[in-house]
C-alpha positions as CSV (number, residue, x, y, z in Angstrom):
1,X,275.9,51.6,28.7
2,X,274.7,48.8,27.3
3,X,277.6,47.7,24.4
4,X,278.8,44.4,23.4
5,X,282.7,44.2,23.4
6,X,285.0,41.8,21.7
7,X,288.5,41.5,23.0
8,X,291.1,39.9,20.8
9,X,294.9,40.2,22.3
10,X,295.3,37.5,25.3
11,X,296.9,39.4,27.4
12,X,294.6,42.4,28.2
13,X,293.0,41.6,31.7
14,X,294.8,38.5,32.4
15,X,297.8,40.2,35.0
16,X,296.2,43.2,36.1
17,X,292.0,43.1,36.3
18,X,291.5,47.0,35.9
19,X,290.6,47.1,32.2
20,X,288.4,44.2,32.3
21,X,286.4,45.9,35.4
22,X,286.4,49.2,33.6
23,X,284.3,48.1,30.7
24,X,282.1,45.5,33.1
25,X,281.4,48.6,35.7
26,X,280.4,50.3,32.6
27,X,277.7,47.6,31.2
28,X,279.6,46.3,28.5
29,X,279.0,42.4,27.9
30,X,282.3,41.3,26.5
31,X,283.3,38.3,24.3
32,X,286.9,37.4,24.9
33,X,289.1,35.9,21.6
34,X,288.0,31.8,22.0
35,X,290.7,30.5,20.5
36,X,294.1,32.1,22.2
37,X,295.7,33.3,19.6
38,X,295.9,35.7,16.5
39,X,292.2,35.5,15.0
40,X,291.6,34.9,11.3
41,X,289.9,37.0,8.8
42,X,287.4,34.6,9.0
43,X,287.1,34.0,12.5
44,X,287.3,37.9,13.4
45,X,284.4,38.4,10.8
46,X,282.4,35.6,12.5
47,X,282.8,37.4,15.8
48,X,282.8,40.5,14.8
49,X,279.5,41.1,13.2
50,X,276.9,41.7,16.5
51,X,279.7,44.3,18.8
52,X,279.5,47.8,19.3
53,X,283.3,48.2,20.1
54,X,286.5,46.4,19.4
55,X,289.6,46.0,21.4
56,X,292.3,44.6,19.1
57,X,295.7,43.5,18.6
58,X,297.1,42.5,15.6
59,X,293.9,40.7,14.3
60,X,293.0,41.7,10.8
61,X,290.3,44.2,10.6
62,X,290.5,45.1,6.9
63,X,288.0,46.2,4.7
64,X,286.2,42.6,4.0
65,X,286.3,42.3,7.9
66,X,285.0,45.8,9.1
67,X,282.0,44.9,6.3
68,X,280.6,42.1,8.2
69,X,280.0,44.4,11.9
70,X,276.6,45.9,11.5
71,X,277.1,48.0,14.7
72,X,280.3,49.0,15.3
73,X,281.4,52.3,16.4
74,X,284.4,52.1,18.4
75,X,288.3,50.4,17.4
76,X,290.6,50.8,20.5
77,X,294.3,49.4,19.4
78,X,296.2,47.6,22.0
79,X,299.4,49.2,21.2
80,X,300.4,51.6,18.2
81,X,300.8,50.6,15.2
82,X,297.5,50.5,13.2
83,X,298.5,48.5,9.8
84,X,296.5,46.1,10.7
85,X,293.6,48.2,10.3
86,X,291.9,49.8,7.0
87,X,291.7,52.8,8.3
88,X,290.2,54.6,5.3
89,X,287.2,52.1,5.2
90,X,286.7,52.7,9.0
91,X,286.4,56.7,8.5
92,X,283.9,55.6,5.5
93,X,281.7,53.9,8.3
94,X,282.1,56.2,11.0
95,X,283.8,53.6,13.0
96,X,286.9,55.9,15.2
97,X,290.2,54.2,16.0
98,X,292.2,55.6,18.6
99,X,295.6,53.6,19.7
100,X,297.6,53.7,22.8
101,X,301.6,55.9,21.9
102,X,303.6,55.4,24.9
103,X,302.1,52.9,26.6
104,X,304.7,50.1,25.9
105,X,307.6,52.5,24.3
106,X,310.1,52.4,27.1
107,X,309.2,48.4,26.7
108,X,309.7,47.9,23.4
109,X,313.2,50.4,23.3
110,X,314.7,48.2,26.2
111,X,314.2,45.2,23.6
112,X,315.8,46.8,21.4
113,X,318.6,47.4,23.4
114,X,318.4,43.5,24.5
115,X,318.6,42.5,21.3
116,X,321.7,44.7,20.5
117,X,323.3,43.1,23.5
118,X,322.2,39.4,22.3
119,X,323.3,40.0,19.2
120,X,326.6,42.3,20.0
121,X,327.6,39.1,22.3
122,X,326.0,36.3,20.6
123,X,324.2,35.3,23.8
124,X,321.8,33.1,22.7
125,X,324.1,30.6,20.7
126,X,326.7,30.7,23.6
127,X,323.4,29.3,25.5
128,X,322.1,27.1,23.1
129,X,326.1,25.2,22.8
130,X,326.4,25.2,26.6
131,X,322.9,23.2,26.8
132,X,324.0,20.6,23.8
133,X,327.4,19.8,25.8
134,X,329.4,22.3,23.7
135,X,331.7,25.1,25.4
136,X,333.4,27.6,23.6
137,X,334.2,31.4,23.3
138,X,333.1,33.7,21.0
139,X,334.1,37.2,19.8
140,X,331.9,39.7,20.3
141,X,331.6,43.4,19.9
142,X,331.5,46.0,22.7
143,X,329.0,48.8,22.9
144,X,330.3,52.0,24.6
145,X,331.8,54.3,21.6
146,X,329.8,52.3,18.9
147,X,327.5,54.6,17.0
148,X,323.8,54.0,17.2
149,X,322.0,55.0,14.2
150,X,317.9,55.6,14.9
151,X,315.4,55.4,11.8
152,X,312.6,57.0,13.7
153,X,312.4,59.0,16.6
154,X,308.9,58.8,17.5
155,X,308.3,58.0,21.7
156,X,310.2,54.5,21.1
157,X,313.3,55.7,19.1
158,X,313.6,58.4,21.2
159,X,313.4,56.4,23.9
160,X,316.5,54.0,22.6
161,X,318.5,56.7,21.8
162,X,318.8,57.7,25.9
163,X,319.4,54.2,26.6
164,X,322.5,54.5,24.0
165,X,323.6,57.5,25.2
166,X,323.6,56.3,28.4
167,X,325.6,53.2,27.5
168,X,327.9,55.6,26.0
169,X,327.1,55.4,22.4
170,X,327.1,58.1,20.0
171,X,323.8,58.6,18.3
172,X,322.7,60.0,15.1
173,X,318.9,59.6,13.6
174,X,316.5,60.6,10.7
175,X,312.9,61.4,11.0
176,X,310.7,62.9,8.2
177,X,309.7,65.1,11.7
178,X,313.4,65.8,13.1
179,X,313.0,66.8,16.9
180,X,315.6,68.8,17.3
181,X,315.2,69.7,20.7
182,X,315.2,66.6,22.2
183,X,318.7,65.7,19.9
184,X,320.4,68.5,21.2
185,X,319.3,67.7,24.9
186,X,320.5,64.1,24.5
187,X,323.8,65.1,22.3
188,X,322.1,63.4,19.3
189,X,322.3,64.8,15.7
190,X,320.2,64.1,13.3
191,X,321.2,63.0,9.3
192,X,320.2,61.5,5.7
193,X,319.0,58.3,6.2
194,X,322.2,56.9,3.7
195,X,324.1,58.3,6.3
196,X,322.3,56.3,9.0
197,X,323.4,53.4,6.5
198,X,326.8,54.1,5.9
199,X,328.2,55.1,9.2
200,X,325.9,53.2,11.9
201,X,327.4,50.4,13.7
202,X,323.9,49.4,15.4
203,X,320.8,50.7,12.9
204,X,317.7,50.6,15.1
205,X,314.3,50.7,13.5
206,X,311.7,52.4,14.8
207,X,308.9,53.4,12.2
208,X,305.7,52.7,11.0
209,X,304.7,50.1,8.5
210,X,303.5,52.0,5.4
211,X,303.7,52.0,1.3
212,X,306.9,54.4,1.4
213,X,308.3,51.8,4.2
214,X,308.1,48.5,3.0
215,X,311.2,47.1,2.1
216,X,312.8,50.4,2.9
217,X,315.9,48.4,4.6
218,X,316.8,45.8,1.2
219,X,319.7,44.5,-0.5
220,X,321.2,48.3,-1.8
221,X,321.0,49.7,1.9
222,X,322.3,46.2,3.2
223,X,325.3,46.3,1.0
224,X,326.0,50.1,1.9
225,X,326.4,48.9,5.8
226,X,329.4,48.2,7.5
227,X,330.7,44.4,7.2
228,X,330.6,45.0,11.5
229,X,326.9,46.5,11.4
230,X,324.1,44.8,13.6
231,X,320.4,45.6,12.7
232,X,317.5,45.6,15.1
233,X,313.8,45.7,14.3
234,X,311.1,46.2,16.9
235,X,309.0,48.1,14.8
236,X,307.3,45.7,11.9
237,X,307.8,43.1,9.7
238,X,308.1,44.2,6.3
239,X,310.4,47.4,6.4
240,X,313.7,45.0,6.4
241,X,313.3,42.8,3.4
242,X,314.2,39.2,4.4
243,X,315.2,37.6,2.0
244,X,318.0,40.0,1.6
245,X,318.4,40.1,4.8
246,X,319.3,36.4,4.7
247,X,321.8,36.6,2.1
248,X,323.6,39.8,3.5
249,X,323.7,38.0,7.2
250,X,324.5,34.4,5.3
251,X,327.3,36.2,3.0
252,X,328.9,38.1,6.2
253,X,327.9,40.9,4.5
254,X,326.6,42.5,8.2
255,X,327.4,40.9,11.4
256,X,324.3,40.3,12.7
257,X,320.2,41.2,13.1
258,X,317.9,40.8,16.1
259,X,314.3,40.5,14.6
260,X,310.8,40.8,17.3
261,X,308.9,41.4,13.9
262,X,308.4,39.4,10.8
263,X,306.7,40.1,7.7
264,X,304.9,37.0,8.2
265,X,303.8,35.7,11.9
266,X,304.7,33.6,13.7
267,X,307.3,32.6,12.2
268,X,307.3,29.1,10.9
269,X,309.1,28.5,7.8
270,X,311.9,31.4,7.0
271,X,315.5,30.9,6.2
272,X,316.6,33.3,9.0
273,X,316.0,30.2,11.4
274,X,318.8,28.7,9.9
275,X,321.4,31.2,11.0
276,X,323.2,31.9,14.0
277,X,324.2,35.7,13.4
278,X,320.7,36.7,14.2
279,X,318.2,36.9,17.0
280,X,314.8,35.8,17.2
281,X,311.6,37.0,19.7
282,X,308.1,36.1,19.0
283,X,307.2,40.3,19.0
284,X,307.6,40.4,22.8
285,X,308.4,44.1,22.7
286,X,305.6,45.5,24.4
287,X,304.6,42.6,27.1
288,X,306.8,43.6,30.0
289,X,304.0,43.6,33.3
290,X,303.9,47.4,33.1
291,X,303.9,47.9,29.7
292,X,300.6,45.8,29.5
293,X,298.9,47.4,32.3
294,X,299.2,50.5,30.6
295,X,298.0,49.5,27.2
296,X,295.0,47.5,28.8
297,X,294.3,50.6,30.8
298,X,294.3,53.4,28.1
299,X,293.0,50.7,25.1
300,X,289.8,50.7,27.3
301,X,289.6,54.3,28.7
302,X,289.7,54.8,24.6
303,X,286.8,52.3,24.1
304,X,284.5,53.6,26.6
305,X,285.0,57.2,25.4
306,X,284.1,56.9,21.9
307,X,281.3,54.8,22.8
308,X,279.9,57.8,25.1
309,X,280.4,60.0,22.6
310,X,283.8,61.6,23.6
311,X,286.7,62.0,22.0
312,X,289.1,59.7,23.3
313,X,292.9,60.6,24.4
314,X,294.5,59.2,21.1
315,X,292.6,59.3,17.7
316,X,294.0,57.9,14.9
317,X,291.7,58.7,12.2
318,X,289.8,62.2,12.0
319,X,285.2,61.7,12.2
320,X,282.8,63.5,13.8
321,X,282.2,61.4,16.8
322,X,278.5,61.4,17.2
């Protein structure tokens, strides 16, 4: 196989070799991302226009971006979520994307759980006072009995709702796809997503990024939460709106947030830095060691396959692979 590669997260390869040796044993010359972080359109345009296959992260590949590859046949996500990627265009042009569910979902849950922890006890100001000379107590809220309301309950959410039960929580969820076996095996019930709102002490979000999700978390459901409630986002930026977010957390409206996603990143200039009722992590859910052995592995069994002429383990948009 003679294919030329481009590689854009900065993790894949770097801890465990496998992935890198995979596509090298198969003859693939690969260009690794030059610049060590998120590419622009610009940049991923320039690099993009000469390779048979992509490996990506959460570089844009649009429409105006997936125009400038001449050869391209193959998008392998590193990770799950694919918003990043015009996936209509790509079906136009033959190119198959295929993505890697449940290689970082027991990662990104156990953030989750982190965050409601860090943001339960208000951890990371108690560490930030200590280290300016500062030391005082704070009160904080306990877990076990709290209810744990899950917006989504795909391999992540469902993954975050064991971890609650197992802390003792009670936990009720909404999915468009209710998996009602795996409720009743866990002792979670599933409800309207207002009731997730109203009656959740801890609302977890776990759920695509899409036009019916954007915003879906704004001022009317943030004023319908408990003046107690803590929100957690692993999922994406963009489904909690932040400016109301802000005021609701400003205002005392909610207790707290802990945010690993952003509707813009990084995050450089947003309000929410100003406030101590909320958590903040540069999207770190998936990059535990494991977690990112198993996404480099799979995101470059997926490559190889399509560019063989297979269909790989996890499609994400439906071509004839030729």
């Amino acid at each position: 196989m003679n294919k030329k590669i481009l590689v854009t997260p900065r993790t894949f390869g770097k801890a465990d070799p496998v992935p890198m040796q995979m596509l090298k044993e198969a003859g693939c010359e690969v260009i690794s991302n030059p610049y060590g972080r998120l590419l622009t359109e610009d940049e991923i345009s320039e690099l993009i226009q000469e390779v048979d296959g992509i490996i990506v992260g959460l570089d844009p590949l649009n429409a105006s971006v997936l125009s400038k590859a001449k050869r391209l046949k193959a998008i392998s996500k590193y990770g799950v979520g694919v918003n990043n990627i015009d996936l209509e265009y790509a079906s136009q042009r033959g190119i198959v994307v295929a993505n890697t569910p449940g290689a970082n979902s027991l990662a990104v849950a156990e953030l989750a759980i982190g965050l409601m922890f860090a943001v339960s006890r208000r951890i990371c100001v108690s560490d930030r006072n200590i280290r300016e000379g500062k030391w005082q107590q704070y009160p904080g809220l306990q877990i076990k009995g709290k209810v744990m309301g899950l917006v989504g309950t795909g391999q992540i959410g469902r993954h975050t709702g064991e971890l609650a039960r197992g802390l003792g929580m009670e936990v009720i969820c909404y999915d468009l796809h209710p998996d009602e076996e795996w409720a009743e095996s866990i002792g979670a019930r599933y409800v309207p997503l207002p009731e997730i709102i109203t009656d959740a002490d801890f609302i977890s979000i776990h759920v695509p990024l899409t036009d019916d999700t954007f915003h879906l978390i704004s001022s009317t459901e943030l004023d319908q939460m408990k003046p107690s409630a803590v929100v957690i986002n692993t999922a994406r930026g963009g489904i909690i709106d932040e400016e109301a977010l802000y005021e609701a957390l400003k205002d005392g409206k909610i207790a707290g947030a802990g945010l690993d996603v952003f509707e813009t990143e990084p995050l450089t200039d947003s309000k929410l830095l100003e406030l101590d009722n909320v958590v903040l992590t540069s999207h770190i859910g998936a990059h535990t060691r494991e977690a990112t052995e198993n996404m480099g592995r799979l995101a470059a069994a997926n490559l190889l396959a399509i560019l063989r002429g297979e269909i790989p383990q996890y499609t994400v948009n439906q071509i004839q692979i030729k």
